[in-house]
C-alpha positions in Angstrom: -8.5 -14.4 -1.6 -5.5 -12.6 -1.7 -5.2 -8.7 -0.3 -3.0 -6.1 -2.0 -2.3 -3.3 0.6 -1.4 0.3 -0.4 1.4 2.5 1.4 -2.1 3.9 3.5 -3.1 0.5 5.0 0.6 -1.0 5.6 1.5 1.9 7.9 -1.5 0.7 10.3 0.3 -2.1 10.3 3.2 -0.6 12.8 1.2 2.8 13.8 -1.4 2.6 16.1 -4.4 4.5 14.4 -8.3 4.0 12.9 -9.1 0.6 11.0 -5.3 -0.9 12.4 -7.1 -4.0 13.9 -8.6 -5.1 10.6 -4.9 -4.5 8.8 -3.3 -6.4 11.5 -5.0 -9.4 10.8 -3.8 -10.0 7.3 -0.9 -11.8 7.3 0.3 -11.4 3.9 0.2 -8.5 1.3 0.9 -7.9 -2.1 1.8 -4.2 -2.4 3.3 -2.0 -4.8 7.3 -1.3 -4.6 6.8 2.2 -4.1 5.5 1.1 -0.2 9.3 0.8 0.4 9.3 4.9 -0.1 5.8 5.5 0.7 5.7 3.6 4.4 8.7 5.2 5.9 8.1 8.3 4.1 4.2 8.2 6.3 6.3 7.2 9.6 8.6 10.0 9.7 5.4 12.5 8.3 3.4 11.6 11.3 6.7 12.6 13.6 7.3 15.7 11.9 3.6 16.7 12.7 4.1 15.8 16.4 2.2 12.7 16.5 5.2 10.5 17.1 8.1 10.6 19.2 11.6 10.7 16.8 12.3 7.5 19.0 9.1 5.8 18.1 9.0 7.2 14.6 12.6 5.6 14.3 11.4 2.0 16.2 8.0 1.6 13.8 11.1 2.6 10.2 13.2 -0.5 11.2 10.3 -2.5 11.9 8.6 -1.9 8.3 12.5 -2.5 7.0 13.0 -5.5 9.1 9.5 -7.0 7.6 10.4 -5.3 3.9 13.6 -7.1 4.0 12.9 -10.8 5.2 12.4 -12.8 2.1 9.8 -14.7 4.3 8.2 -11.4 5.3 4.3 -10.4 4.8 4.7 -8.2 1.5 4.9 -10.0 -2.0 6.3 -6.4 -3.8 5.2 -5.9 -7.5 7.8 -3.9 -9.3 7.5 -0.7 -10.8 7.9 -1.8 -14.3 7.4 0.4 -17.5 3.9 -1.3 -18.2 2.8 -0.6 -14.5 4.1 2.8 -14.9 1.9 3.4 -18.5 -1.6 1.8 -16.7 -0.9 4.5 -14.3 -0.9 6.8 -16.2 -3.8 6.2 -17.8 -5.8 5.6 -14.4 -4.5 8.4 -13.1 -6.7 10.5 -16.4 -9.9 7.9 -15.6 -10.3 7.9 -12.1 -9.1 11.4 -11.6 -6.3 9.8 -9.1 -3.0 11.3 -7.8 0.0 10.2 -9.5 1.0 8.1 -6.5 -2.8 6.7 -5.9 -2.6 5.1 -9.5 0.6 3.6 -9.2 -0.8 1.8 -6.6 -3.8 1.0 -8.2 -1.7 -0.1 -11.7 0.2 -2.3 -9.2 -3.2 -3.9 -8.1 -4.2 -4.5 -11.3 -0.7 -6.1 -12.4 -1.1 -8.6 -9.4 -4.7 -9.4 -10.4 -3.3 -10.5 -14.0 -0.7 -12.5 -13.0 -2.8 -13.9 -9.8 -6.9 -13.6 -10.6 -6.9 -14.5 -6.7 -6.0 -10.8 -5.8 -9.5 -9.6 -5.6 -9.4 -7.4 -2.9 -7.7 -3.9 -1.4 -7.2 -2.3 1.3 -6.6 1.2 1.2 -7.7 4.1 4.0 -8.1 6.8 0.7 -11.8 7.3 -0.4 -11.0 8.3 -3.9 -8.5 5.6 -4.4 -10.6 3.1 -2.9 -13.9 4.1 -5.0 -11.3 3.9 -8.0 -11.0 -0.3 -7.1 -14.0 -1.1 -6.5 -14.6 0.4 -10.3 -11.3 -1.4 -11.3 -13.9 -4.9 -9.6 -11.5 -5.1 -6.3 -14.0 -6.0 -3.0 -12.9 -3.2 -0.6 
């Protein structure tokens, strides 16, 4: 079984909050390409609304990068692709999802064609994980 990871789950992976434990012990993701936005973008979010110093905010960025970057990292990235981009689209009008929500879910779905192995999600969003587990992903 293979796990793809939205932006949602992969920031428990450096911040300290509910469910990070059960993140933590994956130790490799597929995830969409817009994580490399999304996951900083979370960090610096959760800083601005006091709940991070700028020190840590900054310490938990370069670790995400560090990981993002290393070729034998945890994250297998699917790219944002014109035919990921049209599936969102279309989930985002059947499962009533925010544009960003069903990118990540078109992602899921592209990794589950090319690999039938990634059967499962993780995601910390109640509509977009209700939207898997319609698209067949075990939650």
């Amino acid at each position: 079984m293979t796990v793809f990871a939205d932006s949602s789950a992969l920031v428990k992976l450096y911040a300290d909050e509910d469910g990070c434990a059960d993140v933590r012990r994956v130790k490799l993701f597929v995830v969409s390409a817009l994580a490399r936005v999304e996951v900083p973008a979370a960090i610096w979010r959760k800083q601005r609304a006091s709940r991070l110093s700028a020190g840590d905010a900054a310490v938990l960025t370069q670790a995400f990068e560090a990981d993002w970057g290393d070729p034998k990292g945890p994250f297998i990235a699917v790219a944002l692709t014109t035919a990921v981009l049209e599936a969102a689209a279309g989930l985002a009008r059947s499962h009533g999802l925010r544009a960003y929500d069903a990118v990540q879910l078109a992602a899921a779905l592209a990794a589950r064609a090319a690999d039938p192995g990634v059967d499962r999600m993780l995601c910390f969003d109640a509509g977009l994980s209700e939207a898997a587990a319609r698209e067949g992903f075990a939650a």
